[in-house]
N, C-alpha and C positions, 0 to 999 in steps of 0.2 A: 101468192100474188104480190105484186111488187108496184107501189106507188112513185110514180116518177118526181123528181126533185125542183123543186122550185128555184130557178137560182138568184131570181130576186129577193127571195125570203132568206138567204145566209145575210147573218149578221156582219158589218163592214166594221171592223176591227178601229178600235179607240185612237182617234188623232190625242195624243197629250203635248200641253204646251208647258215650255221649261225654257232654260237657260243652259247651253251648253258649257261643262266645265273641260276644259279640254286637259291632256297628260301628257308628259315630257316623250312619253314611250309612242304616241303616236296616236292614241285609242283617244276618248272623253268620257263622255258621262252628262248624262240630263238631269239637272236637278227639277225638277217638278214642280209647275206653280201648288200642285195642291200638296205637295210637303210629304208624300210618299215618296217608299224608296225610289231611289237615284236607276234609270238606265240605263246601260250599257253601251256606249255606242264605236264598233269596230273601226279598224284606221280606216278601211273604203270610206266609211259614210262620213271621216272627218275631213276627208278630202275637199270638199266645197264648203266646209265652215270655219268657223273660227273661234276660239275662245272666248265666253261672253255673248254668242248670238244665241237672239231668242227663234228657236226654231219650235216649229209640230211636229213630231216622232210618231210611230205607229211601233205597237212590241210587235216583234217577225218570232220570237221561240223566246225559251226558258233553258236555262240551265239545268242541272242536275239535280241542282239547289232551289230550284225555283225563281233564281233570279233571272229579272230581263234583259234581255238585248233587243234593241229600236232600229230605225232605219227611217230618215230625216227624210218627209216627204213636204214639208213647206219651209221657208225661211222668212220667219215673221218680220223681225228687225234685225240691222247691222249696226249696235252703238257706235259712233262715232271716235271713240277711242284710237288715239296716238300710242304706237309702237313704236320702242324704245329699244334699241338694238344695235352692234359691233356693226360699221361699215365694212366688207368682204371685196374684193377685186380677185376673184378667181374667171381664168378663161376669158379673157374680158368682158365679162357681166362684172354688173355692180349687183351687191346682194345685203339685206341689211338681217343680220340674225338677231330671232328675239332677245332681248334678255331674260324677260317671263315664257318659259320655255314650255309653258302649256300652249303657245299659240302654234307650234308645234312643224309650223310651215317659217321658210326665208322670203321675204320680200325680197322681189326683183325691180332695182332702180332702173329706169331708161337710161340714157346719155341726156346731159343737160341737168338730172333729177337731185343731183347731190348738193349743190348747195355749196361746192367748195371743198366739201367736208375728204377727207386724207384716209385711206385704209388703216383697220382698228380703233378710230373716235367712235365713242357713244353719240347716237343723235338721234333725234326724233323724226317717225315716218307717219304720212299720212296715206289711209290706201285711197289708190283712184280708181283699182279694180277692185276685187273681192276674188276668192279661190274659186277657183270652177273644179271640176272632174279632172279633168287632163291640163290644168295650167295652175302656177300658183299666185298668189297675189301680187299685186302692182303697186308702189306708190312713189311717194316722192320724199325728199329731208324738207323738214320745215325749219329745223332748228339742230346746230349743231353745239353739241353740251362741251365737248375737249376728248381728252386721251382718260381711258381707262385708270389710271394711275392718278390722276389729280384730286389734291386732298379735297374733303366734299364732294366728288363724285357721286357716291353712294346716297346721297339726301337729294341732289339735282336728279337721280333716277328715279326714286322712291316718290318724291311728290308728283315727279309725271307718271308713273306707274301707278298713283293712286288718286289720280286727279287732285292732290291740293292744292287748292289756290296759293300764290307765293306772288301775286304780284298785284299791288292795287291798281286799281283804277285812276285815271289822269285826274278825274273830277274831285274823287276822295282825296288824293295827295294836293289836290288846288285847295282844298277846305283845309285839311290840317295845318297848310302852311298859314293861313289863312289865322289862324288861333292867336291865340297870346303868348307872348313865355311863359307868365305867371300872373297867377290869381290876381283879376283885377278889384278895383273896390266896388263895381257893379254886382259883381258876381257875389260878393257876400252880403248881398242883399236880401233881409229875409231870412236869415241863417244865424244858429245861434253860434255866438263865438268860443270854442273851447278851445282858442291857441293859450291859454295859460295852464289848462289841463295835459299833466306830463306823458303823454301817448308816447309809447316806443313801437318799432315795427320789429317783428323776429321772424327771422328769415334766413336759409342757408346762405353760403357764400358766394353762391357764385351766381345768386338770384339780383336781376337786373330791375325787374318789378316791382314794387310793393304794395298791394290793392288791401290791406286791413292793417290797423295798426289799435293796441290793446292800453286799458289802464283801468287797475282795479283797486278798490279802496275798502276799509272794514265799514260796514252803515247798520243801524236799528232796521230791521228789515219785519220784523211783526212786534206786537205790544207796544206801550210809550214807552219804556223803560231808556236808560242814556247808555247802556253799555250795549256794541255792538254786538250783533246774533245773527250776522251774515255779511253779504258784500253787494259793492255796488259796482258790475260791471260792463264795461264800455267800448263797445267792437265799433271803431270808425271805418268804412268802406268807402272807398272812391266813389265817387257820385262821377261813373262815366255818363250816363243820363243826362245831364248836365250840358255836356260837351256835343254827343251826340243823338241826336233828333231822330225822331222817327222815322223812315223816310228820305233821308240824307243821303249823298255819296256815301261816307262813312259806314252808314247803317246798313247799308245794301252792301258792300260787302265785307262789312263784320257777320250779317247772316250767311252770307255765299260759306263763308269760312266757320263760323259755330262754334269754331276755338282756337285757341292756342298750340301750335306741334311744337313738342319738345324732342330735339334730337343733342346729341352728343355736340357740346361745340356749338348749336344754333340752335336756333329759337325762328319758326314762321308763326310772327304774332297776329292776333286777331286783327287790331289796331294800329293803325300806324305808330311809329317809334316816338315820335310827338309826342300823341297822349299816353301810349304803354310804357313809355322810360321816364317821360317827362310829367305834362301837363295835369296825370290823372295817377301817377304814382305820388305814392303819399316817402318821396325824399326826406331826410332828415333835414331839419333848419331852415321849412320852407313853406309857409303857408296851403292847401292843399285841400279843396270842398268835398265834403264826405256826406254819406249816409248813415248815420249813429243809430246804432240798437242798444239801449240803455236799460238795463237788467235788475234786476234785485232778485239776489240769489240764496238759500236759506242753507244754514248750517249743512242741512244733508241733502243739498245740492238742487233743491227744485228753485225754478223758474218762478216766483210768486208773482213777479207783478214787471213790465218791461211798457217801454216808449218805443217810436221812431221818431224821427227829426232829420231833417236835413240841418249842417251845421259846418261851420269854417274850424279847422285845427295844424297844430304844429307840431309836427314830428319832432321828440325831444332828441332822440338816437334811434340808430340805425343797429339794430341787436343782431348775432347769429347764433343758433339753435348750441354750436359749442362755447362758444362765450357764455350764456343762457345757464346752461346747463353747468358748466363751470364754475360759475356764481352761486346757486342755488347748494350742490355741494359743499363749499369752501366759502364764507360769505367772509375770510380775513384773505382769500388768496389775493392773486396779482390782479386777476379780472375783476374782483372786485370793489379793489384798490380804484381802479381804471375807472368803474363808473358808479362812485359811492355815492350818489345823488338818487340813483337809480334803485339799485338794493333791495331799500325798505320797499316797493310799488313792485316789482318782482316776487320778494316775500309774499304778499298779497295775493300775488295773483296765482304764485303757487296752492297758497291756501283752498282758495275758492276753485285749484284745478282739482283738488282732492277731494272736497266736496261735490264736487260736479263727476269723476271716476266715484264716487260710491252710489250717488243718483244712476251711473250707468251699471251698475252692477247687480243694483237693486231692480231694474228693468229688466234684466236677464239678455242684456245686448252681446252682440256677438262680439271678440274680441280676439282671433287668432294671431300667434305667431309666426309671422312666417319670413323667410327670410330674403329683401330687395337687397339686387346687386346695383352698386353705380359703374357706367363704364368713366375711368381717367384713359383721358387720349393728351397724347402729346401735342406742339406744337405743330405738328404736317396731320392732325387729324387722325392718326393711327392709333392703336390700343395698345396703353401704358403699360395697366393694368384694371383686372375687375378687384372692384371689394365689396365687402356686405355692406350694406347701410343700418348703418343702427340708430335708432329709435330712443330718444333719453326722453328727461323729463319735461325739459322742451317744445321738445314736437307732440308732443303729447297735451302740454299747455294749451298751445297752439288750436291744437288740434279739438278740443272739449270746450272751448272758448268760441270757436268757430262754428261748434255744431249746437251750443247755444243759442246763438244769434240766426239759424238756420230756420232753427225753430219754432222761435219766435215770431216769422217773417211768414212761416207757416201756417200758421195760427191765427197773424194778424189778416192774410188773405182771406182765410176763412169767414173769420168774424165778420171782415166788411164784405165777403157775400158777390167776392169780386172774380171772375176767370182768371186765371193764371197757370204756371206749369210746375207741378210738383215733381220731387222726388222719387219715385216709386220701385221699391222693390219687394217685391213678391217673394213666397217661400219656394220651394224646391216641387218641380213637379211629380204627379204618383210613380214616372217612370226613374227620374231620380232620385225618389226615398226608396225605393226598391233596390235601388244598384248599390244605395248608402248602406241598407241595412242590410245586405245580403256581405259587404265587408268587413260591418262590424262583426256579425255572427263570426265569418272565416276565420277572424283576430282573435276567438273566443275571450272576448273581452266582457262579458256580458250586458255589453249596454246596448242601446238602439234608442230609434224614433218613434214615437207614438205616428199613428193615422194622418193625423193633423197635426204634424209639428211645430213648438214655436221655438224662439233664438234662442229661448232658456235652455233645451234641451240641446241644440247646437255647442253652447256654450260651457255644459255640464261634464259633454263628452272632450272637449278640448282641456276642460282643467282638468280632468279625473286621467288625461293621455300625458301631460305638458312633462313630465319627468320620462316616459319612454323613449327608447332609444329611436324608435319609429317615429316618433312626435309628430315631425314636419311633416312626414307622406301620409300623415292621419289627419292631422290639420290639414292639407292640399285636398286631402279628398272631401272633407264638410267642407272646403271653400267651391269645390267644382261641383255638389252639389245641388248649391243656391243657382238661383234664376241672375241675371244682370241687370242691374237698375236702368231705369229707360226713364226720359221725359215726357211727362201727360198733364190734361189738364183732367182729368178723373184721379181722384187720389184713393190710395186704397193704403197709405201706407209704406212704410221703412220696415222689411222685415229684419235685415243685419242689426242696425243700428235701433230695432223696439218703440220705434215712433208710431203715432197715429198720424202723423203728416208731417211732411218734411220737404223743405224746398231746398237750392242752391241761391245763394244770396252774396256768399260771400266773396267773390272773385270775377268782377264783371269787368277787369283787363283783358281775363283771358278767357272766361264763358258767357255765351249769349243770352246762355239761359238766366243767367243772375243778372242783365242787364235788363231783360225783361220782368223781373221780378223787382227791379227799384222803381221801372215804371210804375206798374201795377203798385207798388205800395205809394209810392208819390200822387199816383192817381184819389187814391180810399183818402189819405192824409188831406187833399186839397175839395175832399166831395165829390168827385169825379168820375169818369169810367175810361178809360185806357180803349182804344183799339188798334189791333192788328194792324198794321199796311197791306197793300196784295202782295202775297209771296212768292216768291218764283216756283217752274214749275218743279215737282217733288224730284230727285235725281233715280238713278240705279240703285244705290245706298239705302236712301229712304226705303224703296219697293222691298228689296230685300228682308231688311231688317221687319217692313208691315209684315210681310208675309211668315218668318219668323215668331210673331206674337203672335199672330193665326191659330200656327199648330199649335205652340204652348197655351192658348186660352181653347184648343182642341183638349188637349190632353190634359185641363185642369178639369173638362167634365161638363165646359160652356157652351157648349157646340150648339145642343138642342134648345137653351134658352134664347128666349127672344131679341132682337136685336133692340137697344135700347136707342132711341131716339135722341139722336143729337143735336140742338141748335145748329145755326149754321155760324153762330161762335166760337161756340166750344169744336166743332168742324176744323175751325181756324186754327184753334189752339192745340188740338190733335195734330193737323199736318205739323207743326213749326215744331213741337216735341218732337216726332219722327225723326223731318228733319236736324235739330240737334243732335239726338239719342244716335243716330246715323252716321253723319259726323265727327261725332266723339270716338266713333270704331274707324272708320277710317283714321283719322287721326291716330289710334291705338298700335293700327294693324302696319300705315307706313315708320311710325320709329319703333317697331319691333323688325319689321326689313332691315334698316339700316342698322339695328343692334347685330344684327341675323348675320349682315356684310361684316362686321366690321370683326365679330368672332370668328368669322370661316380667316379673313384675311390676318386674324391676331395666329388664327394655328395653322395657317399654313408652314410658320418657323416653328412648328413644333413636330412636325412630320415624320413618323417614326420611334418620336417618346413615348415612354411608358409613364401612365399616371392612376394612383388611386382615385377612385368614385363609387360611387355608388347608385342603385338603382332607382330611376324619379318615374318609370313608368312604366307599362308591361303591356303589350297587344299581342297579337297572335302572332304577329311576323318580326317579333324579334322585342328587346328592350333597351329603353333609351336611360343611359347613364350620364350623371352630373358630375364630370370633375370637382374632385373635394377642395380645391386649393386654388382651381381658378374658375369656378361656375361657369362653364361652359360647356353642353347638354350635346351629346352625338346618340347614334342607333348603332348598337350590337346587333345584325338583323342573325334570325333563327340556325342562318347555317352557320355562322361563328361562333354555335353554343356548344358544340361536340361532335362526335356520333354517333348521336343517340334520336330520337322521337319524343319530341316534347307535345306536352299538351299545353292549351291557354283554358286557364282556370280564372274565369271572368270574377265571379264572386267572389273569390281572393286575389284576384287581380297579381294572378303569379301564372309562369312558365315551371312545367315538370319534365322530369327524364324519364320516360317508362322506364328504362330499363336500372338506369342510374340513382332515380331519387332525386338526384340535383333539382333543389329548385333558384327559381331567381323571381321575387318577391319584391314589393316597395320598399325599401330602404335595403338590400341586401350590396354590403359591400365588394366591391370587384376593382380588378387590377384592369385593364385596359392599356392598347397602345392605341396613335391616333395612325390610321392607314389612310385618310383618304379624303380631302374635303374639294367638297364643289362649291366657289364661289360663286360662278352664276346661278345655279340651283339652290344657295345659301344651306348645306350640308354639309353636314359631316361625320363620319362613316368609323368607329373605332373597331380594333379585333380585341376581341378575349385572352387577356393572355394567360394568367391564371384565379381562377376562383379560389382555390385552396390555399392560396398564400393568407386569403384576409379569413375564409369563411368557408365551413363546410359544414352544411347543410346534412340532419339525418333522414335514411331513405324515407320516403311518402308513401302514401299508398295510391296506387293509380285513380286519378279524377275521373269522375261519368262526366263528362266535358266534348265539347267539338274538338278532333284533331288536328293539331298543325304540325306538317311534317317539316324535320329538319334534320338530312342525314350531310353528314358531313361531307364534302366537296371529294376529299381523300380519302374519308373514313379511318382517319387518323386514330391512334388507340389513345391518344393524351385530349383531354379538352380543348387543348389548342388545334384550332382547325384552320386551312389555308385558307391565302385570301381566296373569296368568291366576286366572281363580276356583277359589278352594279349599276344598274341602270335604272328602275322606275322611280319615283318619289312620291313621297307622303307627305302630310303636314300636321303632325300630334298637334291637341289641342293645348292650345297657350305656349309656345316651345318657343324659344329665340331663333334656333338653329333647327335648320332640317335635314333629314339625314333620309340617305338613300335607300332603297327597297332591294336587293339583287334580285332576279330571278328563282323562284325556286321551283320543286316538280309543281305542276298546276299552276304558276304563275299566271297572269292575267286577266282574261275577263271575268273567271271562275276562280278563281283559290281565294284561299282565306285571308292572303295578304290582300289583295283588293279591296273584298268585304271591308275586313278593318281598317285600311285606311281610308275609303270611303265615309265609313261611320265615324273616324275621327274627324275627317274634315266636316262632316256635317254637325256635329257634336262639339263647338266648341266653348272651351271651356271659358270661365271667367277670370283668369288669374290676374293678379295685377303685372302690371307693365312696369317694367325699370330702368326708366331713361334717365340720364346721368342729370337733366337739370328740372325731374318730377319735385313740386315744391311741399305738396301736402296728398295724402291719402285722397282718391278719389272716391265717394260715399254715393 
């Protein structure tokens, strides 16, 4: 007997809501409000969307793999997002193609719609239709940028391609002009006077700003005794506070903005040029109102006892990190000939940097090596060349001087009991001690991470590596698998840097965050209590990045605890972190594009060279090599490895040859030529020319690993395999340059390259950024 089927009782398949990421190749992908895997979603169903729309997906089937494929059945929201793209005049249609080639569709101009604008000019479209099924979007120029070639270019694309603000307000620029030249006698009212106290400011060269300026001296620092036993040191900070009000034009959009972008050549400052070059930079030879953190530092480097003040001072000289450093070396050289007044207060401050480096040592703070490039561009904006940026004693001064006074600022919010926004970084999640310590083992290095690990052991493993020939790809990997510091007013802590709290304080030119935190301490100083303004509303950025802490306070184990009850101040002061911590990635993510442009454009004259490098990263669908002599990072994808069947050995984070042995591992050197870069795509693409000139590898034994195939194009007998066509793209985690996927068997919604680069793009890492006018470590 057979009971008939109820067809309202089948269950109606899961509507999930996401954010479409769309692919050069035509297909997309959902990323998922709840932070599960990514969907699938075929070119049909990209047809009426667009990159960035938040739509509701239904899974239609699985893979082989079990992964999904969706099928778009509502369209939540259309962001309002300007498309930035080459004007086209073919067949006479006007057509504007993306330049962000995940949007994957061409905009079709009317007659009328252009704005003037000439075939081949970059310029901005706004859409007035949306894609349908059968037609594709509609819009119009709102703004036309110039010709592809015009120096700058590539910064005018980037900040519209990632929303930064670049242009204040009428109101804002009416109040700056509105200011004074210079400190009047009003203003140093109230304020103690240290223009006789010798403040110097040290700073690269080609820094325009100077928001801290340093003077340290030997003092009795515990007992009566007369002979000094520590220092007395004095971080002055531009009192932007001062200038700017709560609430203000100015202030409104210095938070629109959150920071400072640093790019090659420019600078889109938080502040107008007034107070960021002028008014609030602390110039040589020129009066200039500060916020003073006044320290007493003890032989072996603690913090005993510290003031705030607000305070009027005179920058004696204007120092750069190589003159600095030059002096401290050589204290009979020419430099410091040049400024022997100077010298002995230098001496000084060296002292107490040394002091303060063994207090960080003695913490067990983390301190890797690793190595920032600066791009030198010419005159027309083009790339000179790259070089490494090195690190002297200087910047390191600088640097333990500043994260003193961070600290202290810390501390003092705490005591007085007041909201504000701390520093916070957290330690490495369970799913990346796992990935950590499954590396180590592979290295048979014998070390790893305890359960609960702290920076000490971070740190134990980077000194016990710093002499191997690996070093840097072992340092890169303890650096990728720390958490990113974020801005909160819940403080939990500095895991890198071994603090119990820790704020930003010292650079409130160029961060919002440290301009809210002079409030906050000017508030406690005066008996006070600081509040908020109303903030505008949270962007795209902000939501992102909430959602982002979600999973990782998922996957810390927080899920099932209760949710903790927030004031509706601390509320406040959550959104505005966000929003910063938010900010600061876009900020990060547009002068990495424009590094990204300006490498594809530096090798496109190199097209066809052979150059040494070596291996900075290994996925399943190929590895990505860092030229050794001009640091610039392309993709070797899996079929330019031979003819052979390689495996990805995730725990060792290397590619194998069944049949060969060959492996290609983190730091494994190789010869390369450069076959191929996409400037609009910002990749670039090299072939293998030969591995055995640098390095040959003895056979392995076959990995129990997931396979990814890669049989040579021609099945060539020599490692050298022909070129293969390249089409999709990926985007490694932290890379300057991106580099192309070709096709291989299984390409697409299913194969491995997918996968992986799926999970690289969700997975990114933390590396620091290297814009050529980055002034100090971002902590």
């Amino acid at each position: 007997m057979y009971s008939k089927k109820n067809p309202s009782a089948t269950p109606q398949p899961e509507e999930i809501l996401g954010t479409v990421q769309g692919h050069r190749d035509g297909h997309g992908f959902l990323q998922r409000d709840d932070g599960d895997a990514d969907i699938y979603l075929p070119p049909n169903e990209m047809r009426a969307v667009l990159h960035r729309d938040r739509v509701k997906v239904r899974v239609t089937r699985h893979d082989r793999r079990g992964r999904p494929e969706g099928r778009v059945v509502e369209i939540v929201e259309r962001p309002p997002h300007p498309i930035i793209g080459r004007l086209l005049h073919e067949g006479g249609l006007w057509l504007a193609a993306p330049e962000d080639k995940r949007y994957g569709q061409d905009v079709m101009l009317p007659q009328g719609a252009t704005s003037g604008a000439q075939p081949g000019q970059v310029v901005v479209v706004e859409l007035t239709e949306p894609p349908a099924l059968y037609g594709q979007p509609v819009g119009r120029v709102t703004e036309v940028l110039g010709e592809i070639d015009d120096p700058g270019m590539e910064i005018e694309i980037a900040v519209r391609k990632y929303g930064v603000p670049h242009v204040f307000s009428d109101a804002a620029l009416a109040q700056a002009r509105a200011l004074p030249e210079q400190v009047t006698p009003a203003d140093k009212a109230g304020r103690i006077d240290l223009t006789d106290v010798p403040f110097v400011t040290i700073d690269g060269e080609d820094a325009r700003d100077f928001d801290d300026a340093v003077y340290c001296t030997p003092a009795v620092v515990k007992g009566r005794g007369k002979k000094p036993n520590g220092w007395r040191l004095l971080v002055a900070i531009a009192d932007v506070s001062h200038y700017v009000e709560t609430g203000s034009p100015i202030d409104v959009d210095a938070y629109d903005r959150a920071t400072s972008v640093y790019f090659p050549r420019r600078v889109i400052p938080m502040l107008p040029e007034k107070l960021s070059n002028g008014l609030c930079s602390l110039n040589p030879q020129a009066d200039r109102l500060t916020m003073v953190c006044d320290m007493l530092v003890t032989a072996q480097g603690e913090v005993c006892a510290y003031q705030f003040y607000p305070a009027v001072i005179h920058s004696h000289a204007r120092l750069t990190y190589t003159e600095v450093a030059a002096i401290l070396t050589n204290t009979r050289g020419p430099e410091a000939a040049a400024r022997q007044a100077r010298v002995a207060d230098l001496l000084h401050l060296h002292d107490v940097y040394r002091a303060l480096l063994q207090s960080r040592q003695a913490r067990g703070a983390v301190d890797f090596d690793t190595v920032e490039t600066q791009i030198v561009c010419d005159e027309t904006g083009r790339i000179e060349k790259i070089v490494p940026r090195t690190r002297n004693d200087a910047h390191r001064l600088i640097e333990e001087a500043m994260l003193a006074a961070n600290v202290c600022s810390a501390d003092f919010i705490l005591q007085g009991k007041h909201a504000g926004l701390f520093r916070v970084h957290e330690g490495p999640t369970p799913e990346k001690q796992d990935i950590l310590r499954g590396y180590l083992k592979a290295l048979g290095l014998g070390l790893s991470i305890s359960d609960d690990p702290g920076p000490g052991e971070f740190q134990r493993i980077a000194e016990a590596t710093k002499d191997r020939p690996d070093a840097e790809q072992i340092h890169m990997m303890l650096l990728r698998a720390m958490s990113q510091a974020i801005y909160t007013p819940v403080n939990s802590g500095h895991f890198g840097l071994a603090y119990e709290a820790y704020t930003h304080f010292t650079s409130p030119i160029r961060r919002y965050p440290d301009l809210l935190v002079h409030r906050v301490i000017k508030a406690i100083l005066a008996r006070g209590k600081y509040r908020l303004p109303a903030l505008p509303t949270p962007g795209e950025a902000h939501e992102k990045l909430s959602k982002r802490l979600q999973k990782d306070s998922a996957a810390r184990g927080r899920a099932d605890a209760p949710p903790a009850r927030l004031s509706k101040e601390t509320q406040a002061w959550e959104a505005a972190g966000l929003h910063c911590s938010a900010n600061e990635r876009r900020a990060d993510e547009a002068s990495r594009d424009v590094q990204a442009w300006l490498k594809c454009q530096y090798m496109k004259e190199h097209l066809g060279e052979e150059f040494a490098g070596s291996v900075t990263a290994v996925t399943s669908f190929g590895i990505f090599v860092t030229l050794r002599d001009m640091y610039v990072e392309g993709l070797v994808h899996i079929t330019e490895l031979g003819g052979d069947y390689f495996r990805f050995d995730e725990p060792r984070q290397e590619l194998r040859g069944e049949r060969t042995g060959v492996r290609y591992a983190l730091g494994t050197p190789v010869r390369v030529q450069v076959s191929r870069v996409d400037l609009d795509g910002r990749r670039i693409d090299f072939r293998l020319v030969s591995p055995e000139d640098e390095w040959r590898p003895a056979p392995a034994k076959k990995a129990a690993t997931g396979r990814a195939t890669a049989k040579a194009v021609n099945a060539a007998k020599t490692p050298k395999a022909s070129k293969a066509t390249s089409r999709p793209a990926r985007q490694r985690q932290g890379i300057s340059a991106k580099a192309s996927v070709p096709k291989t068997r299984g390409a697409g919604k299913g194969s491995a390259a997918a996968k992986g680069a799926s999970a690289a793009r969700r997975n990114k890492a933390a590396a620091p950024a290297s814009g050529a006018k980055t002034r100090k470590t971002r902590r």
